[in-house]
Rosetta silent file (secondary structure, phi, psi, omega in degrees, C-alpha in Angstrom):
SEQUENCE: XXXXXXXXXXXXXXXXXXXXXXXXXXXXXXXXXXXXXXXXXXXXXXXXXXXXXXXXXXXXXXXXXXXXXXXXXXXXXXXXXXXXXXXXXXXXXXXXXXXXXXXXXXXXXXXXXXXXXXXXXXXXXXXXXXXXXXXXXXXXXXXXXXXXXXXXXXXXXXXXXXXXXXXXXXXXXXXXXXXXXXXXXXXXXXXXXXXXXXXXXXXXXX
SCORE:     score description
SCORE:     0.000 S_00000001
   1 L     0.000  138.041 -172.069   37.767   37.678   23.906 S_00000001
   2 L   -83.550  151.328  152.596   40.647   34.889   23.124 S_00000001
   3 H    28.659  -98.929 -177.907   40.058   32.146   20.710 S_00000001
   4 H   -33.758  -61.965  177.453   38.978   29.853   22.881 S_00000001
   5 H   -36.998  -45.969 -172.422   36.577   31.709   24.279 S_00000001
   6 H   -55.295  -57.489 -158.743   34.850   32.487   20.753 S_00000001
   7 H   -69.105  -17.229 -175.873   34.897   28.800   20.021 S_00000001
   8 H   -58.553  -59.603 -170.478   32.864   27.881   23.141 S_00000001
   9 H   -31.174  -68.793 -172.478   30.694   30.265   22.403 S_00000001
  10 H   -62.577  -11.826  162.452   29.893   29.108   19.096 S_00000001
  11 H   -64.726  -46.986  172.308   29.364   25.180   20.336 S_00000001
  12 H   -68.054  -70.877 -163.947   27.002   25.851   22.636 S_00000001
  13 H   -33.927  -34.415  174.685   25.450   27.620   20.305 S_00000001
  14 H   -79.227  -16.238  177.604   25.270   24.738   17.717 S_00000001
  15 H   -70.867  -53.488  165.689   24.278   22.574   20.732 S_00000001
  16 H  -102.457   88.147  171.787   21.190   24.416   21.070 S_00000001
  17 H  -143.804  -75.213 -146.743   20.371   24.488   17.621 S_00000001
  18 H   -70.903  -36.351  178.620   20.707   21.192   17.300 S_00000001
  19 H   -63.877  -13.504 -158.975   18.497   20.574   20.965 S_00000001
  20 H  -123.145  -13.609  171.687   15.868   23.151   19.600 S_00000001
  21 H  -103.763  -39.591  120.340   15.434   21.153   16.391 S_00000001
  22 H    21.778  -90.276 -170.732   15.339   17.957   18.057 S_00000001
  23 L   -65.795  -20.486  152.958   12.848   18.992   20.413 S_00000001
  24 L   -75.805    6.692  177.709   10.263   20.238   17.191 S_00000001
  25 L    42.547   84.750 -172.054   11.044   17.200   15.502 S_00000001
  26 L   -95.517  133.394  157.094   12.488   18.469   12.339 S_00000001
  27 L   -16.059   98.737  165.025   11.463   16.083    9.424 S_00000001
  28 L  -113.365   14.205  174.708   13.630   13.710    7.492 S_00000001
  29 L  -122.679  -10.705 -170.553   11.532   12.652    5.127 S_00000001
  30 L  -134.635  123.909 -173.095    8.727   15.395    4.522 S_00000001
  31 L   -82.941   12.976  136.411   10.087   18.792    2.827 S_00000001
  32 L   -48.892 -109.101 -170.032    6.273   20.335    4.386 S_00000001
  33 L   -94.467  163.273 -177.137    5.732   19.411    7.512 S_00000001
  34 L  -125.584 -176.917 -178.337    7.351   18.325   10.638 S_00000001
  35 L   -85.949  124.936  179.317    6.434   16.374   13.876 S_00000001
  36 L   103.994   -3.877 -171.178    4.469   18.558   16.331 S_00000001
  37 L   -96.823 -154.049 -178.059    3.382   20.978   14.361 S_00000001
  38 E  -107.904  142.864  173.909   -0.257   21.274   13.551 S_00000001
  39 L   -75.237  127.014  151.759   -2.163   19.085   10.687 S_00000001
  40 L   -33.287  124.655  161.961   -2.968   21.071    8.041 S_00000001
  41 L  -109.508  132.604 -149.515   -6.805   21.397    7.946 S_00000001
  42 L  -121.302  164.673 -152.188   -9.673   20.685    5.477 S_00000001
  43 L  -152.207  133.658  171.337  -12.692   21.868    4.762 S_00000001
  44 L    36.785   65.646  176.865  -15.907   20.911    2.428 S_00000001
  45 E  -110.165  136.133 -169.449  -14.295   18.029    0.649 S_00000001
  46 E   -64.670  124.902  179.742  -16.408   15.956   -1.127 S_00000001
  47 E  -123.136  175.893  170.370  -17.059   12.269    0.004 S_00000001
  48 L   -57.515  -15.341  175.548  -17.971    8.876   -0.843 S_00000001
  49 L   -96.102   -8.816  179.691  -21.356    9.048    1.212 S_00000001
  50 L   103.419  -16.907 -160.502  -22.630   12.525   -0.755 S_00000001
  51 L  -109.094  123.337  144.565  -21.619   14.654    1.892 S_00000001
  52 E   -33.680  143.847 -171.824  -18.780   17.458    2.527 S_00000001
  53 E  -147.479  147.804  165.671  -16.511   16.752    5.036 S_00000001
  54 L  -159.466  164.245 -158.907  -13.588   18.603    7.350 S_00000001
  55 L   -58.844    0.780 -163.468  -10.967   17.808   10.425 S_00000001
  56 H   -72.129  -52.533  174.768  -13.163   20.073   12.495 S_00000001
  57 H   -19.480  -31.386 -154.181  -16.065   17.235   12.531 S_00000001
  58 H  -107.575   25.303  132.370  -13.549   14.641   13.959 S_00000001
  59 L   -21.494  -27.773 -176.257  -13.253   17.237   17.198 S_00000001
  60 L   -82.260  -39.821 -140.712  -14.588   14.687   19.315 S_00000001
  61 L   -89.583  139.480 -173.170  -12.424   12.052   18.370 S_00000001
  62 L   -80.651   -1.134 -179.706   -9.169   11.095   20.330 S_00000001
  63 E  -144.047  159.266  164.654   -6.785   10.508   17.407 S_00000001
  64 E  -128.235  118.269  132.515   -7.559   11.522   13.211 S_00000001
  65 E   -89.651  149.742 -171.288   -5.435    9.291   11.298 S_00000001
  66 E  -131.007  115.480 -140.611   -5.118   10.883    8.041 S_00000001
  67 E  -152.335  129.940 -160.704   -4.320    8.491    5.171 S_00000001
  68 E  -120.058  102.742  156.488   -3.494    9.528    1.218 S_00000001
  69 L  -146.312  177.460 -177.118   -4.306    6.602   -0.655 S_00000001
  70 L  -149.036  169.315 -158.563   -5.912    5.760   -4.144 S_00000001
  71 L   -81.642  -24.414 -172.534   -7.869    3.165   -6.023 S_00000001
  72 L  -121.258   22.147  164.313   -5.737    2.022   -8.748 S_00000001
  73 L   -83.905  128.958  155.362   -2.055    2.242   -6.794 S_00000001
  74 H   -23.196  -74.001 -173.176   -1.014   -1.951   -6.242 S_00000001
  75 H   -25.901  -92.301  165.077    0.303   -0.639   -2.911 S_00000001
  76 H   -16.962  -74.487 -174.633   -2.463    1.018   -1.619 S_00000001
  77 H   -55.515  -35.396  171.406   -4.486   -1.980   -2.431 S_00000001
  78 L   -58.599  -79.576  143.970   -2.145   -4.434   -0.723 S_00000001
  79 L    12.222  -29.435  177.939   -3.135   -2.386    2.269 S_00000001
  80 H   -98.485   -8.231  167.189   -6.673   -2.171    2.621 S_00000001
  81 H  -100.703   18.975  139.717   -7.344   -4.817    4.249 S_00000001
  82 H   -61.582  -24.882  170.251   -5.076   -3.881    6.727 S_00000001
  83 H   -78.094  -31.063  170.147   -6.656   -0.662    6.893 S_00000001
  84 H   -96.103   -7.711 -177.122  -10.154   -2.019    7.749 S_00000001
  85 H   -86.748  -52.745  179.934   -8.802   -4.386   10.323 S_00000001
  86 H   -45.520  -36.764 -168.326   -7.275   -1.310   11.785 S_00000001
  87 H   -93.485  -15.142  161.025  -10.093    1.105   11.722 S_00000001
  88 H   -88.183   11.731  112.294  -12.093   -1.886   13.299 S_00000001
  89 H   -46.930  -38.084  169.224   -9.830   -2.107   16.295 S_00000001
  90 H  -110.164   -8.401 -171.592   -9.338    0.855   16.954 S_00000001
  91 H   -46.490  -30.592 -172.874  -12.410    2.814   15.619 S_00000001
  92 H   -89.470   15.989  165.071  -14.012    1.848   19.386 S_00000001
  93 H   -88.506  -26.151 -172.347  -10.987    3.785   20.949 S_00000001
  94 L   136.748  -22.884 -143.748  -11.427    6.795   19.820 S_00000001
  95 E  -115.292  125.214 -165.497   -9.274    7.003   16.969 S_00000001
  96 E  -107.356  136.308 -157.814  -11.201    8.201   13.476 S_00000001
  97 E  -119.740  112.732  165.544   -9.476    6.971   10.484 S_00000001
  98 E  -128.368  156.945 -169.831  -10.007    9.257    7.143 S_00000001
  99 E   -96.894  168.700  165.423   -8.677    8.197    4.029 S_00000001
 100 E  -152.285  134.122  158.679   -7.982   10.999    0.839 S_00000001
 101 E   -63.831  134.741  160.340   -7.716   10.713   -3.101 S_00000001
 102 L  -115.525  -27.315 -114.494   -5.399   13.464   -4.298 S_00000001
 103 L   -86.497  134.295  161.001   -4.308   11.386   -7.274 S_00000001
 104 L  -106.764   55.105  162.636   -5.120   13.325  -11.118 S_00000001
 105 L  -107.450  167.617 -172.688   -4.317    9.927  -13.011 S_00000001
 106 L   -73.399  140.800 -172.930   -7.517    8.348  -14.589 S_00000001
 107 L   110.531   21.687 -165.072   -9.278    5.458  -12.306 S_00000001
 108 L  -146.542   23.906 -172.676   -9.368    8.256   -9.304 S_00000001
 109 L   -65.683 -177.767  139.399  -12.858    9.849  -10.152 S_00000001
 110 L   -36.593  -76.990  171.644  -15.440   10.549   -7.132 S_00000001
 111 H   -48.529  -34.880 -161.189  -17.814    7.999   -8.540 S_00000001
 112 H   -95.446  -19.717 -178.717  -15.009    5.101   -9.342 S_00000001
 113 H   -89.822  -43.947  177.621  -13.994    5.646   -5.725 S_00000001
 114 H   -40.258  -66.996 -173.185  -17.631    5.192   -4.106 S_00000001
 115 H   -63.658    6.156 -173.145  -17.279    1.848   -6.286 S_00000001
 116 H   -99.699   -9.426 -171.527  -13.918    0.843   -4.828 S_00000001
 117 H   -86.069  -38.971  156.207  -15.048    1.599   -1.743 S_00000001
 118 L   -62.660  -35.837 -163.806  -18.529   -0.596   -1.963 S_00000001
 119 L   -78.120  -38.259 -170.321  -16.345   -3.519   -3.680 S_00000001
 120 L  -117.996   32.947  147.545  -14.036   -3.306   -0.609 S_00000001
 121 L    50.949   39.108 -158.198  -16.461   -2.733    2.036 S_00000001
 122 L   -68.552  115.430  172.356  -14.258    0.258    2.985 S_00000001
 123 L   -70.108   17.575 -138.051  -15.664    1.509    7.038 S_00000001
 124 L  -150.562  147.060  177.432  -13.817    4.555    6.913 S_00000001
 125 E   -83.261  163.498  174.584  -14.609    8.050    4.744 S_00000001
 126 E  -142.943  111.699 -147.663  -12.918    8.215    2.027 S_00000001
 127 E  -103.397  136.129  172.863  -12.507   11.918    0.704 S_00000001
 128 E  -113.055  118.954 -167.729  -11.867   13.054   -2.692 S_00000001
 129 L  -111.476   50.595  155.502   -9.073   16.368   -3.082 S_00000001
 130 L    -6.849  -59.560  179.644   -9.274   17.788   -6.836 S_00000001
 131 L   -86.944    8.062 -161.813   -7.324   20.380   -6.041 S_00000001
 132 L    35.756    4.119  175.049   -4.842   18.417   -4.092 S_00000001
 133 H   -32.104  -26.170 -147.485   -4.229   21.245   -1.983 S_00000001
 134 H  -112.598  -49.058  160.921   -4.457   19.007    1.495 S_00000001
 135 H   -36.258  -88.639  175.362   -1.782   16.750   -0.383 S_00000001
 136 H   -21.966  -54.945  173.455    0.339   19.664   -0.974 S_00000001
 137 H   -50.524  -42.575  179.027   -0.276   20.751    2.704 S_00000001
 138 H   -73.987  -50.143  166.382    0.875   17.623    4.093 S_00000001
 139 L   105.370   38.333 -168.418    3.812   17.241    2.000 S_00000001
 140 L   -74.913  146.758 -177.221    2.175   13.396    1.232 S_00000001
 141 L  -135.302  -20.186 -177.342    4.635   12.108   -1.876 S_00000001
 142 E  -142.777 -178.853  172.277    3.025    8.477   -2.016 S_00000001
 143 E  -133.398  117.237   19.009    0.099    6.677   -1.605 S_00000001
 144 L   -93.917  165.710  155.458   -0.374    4.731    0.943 S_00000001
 145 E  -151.943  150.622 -158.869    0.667    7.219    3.503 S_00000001
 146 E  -118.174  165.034  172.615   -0.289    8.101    7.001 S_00000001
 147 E  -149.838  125.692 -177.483   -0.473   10.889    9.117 S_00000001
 148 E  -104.871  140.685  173.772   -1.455   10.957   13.269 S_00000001
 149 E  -137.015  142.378  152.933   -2.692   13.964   14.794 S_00000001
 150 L   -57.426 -178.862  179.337   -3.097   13.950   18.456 S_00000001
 151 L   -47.975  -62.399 -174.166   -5.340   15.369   20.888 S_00000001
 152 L   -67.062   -2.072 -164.013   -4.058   18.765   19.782 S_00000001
 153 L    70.345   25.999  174.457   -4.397   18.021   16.173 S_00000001
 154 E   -86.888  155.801  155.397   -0.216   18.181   16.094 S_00000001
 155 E   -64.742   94.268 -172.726    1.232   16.045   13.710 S_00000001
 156 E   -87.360  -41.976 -173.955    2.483   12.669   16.017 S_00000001
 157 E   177.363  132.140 -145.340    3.613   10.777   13.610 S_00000001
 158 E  -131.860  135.385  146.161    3.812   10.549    9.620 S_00000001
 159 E   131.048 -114.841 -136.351    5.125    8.235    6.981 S_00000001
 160 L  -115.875  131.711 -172.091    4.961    4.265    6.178 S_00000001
 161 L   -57.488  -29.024  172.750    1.763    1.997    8.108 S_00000001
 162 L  -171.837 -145.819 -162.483    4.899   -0.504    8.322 S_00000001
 163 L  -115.199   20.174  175.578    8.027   -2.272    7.026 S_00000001
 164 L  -175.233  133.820 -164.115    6.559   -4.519    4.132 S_00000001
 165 L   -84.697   -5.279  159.869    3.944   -4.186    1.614 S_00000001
 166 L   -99.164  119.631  172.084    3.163   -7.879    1.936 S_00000001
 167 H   -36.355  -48.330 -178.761    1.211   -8.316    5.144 S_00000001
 168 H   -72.722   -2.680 -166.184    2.486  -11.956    5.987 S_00000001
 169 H  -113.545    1.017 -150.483    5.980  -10.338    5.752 S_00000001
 170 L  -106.847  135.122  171.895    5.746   -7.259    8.255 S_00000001
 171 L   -87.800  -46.115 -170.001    7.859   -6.733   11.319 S_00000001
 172 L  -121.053  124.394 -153.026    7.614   -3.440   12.383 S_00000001
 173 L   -99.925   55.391 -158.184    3.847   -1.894   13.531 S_00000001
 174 H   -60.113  -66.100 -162.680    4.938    1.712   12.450 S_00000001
 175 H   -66.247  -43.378  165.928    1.166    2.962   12.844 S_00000001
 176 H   -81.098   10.546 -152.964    0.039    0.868   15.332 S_00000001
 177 H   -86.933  -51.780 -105.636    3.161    1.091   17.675 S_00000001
 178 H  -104.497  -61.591 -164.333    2.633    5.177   17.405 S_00000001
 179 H   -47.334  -74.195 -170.829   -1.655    5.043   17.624 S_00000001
 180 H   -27.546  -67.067  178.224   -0.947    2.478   20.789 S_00000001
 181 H   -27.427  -76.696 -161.704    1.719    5.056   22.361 S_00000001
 182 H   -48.089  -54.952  176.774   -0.619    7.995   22.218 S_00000001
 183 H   -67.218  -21.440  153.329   -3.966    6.443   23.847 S_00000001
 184 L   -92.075   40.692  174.783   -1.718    5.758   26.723 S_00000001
 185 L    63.646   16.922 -168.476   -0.231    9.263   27.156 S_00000001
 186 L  -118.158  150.248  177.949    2.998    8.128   26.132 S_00000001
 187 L   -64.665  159.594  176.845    5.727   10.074   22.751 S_00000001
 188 L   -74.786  102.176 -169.039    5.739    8.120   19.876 S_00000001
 189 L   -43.508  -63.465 -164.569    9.071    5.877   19.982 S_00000001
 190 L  -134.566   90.178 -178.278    9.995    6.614   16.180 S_00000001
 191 L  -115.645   77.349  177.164    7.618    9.076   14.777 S_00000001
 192 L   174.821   92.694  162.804    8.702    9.642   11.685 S_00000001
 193 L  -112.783  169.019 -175.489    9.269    6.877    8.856 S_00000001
 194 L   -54.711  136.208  162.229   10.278    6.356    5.124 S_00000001
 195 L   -83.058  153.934  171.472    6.942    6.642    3.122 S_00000001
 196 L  -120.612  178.040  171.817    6.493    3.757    0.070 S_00000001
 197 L    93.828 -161.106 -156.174    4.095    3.033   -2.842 S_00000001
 198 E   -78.817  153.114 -174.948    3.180    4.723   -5.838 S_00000001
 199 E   -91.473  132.617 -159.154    4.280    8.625   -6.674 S_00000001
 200 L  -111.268  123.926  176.432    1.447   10.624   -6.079 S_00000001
 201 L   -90.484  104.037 -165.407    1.721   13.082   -9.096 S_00000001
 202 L   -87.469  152.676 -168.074    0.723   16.596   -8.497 S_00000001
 203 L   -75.146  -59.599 -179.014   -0.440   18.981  -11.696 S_00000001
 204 L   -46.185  -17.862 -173.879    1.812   21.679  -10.006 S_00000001
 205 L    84.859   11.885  179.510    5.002   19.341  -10.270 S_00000001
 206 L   -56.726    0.000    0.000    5.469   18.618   -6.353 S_00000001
């Protein structure tokens, strides 16, 4: 085969490469996971209500947001009460909002989160991960950060709630644009943004 031939060969070939990563939604922000793939699932994690908790429970439910945040990041706290206006709008849709602690800095006990979560009338469980394993799984790097699972439980769409950590300042609806999308059968525009806030420090060095 001449030259020419060779090089065709090898274009198309990079063409579908590049069309085959594309269509999985390869990642540009999370060395873990990617878009489409399945959420990592949990199992008998300890909550703010006394009770164990895992994604199977939320079977019913037409969306899981999955949300890594913690009681003593600034961010995160700029945030929640964006986060309860959210899970009361959409909570009658369908779409079950849970939040998780991974964080091992001090301020991030089981007990100090039940009290941030009474002080801040939090609607939503809020799950404590010791072993951070479900962190690790996700490939979550900050707090806050979100993660959408679908119907299927695939990963729809991961990474910043929006474009400014002051509320009166925000432009861009990452999480509700994506949540919106979904209950009306429609892809996710841009499902995949930078995550912000504080670096959620894993014992392991992640």
């Amino acid at each position: 085969m001449q030259n020419g031939g060779w090089r065709l060969i090898l274009i198309v070939g990079l063409l579908a490469a590049s069309a085959e990563a594309w269509a999985f939604g390869a990642a540009k922000f999370n060395r873990v996971v990617e878009i489409g793939q399945p959420g990592p699932a949990w199992k008998e994690l300890p909550g703010i209500d006394g009770k164990s908790h895992s994604l199977e429970e939320l079977k019913s439910a037409q969306l899981v947001v999955v949300l890594f945040i913690r009681n003593n990041c600034p961010i995160a706290q700029s945030y929640e009460e964006r986060i309860s206006a959210f899970v009361e709008k959409y909570k009658p849709l369908g779409v079950s909002v849970v939040a998780i602690n991974v964080s091992s800095e001090q301020g991030e006990s089981l007990k100090q989160m039940e009290m941030r979560a009474k002080d801040r009338k939090f609607a939503f469980p809020y799950l404590r991960d010791e072993s951070q394993k479900v962190g690790q799984a996700y490939g979550a790097t900050n707090t806050p950060q979100v993660f959408v699972l679908d119907q299927q439980r695939r990963i729809a769409y991961m990474g910043a709630i929006d474009d400014n950590n002051k509320a009166k300042l925000v432009e861009e609806h990452f999480l509700v644009d994506a949540v919106t999308a979904l209950l009306a059968g429609k892809p996710v525009d841009n499902p995949e943004t930078l995550q912000r806030g504080c670096h959620i420090g894993y014992k392991e060095g992640r």
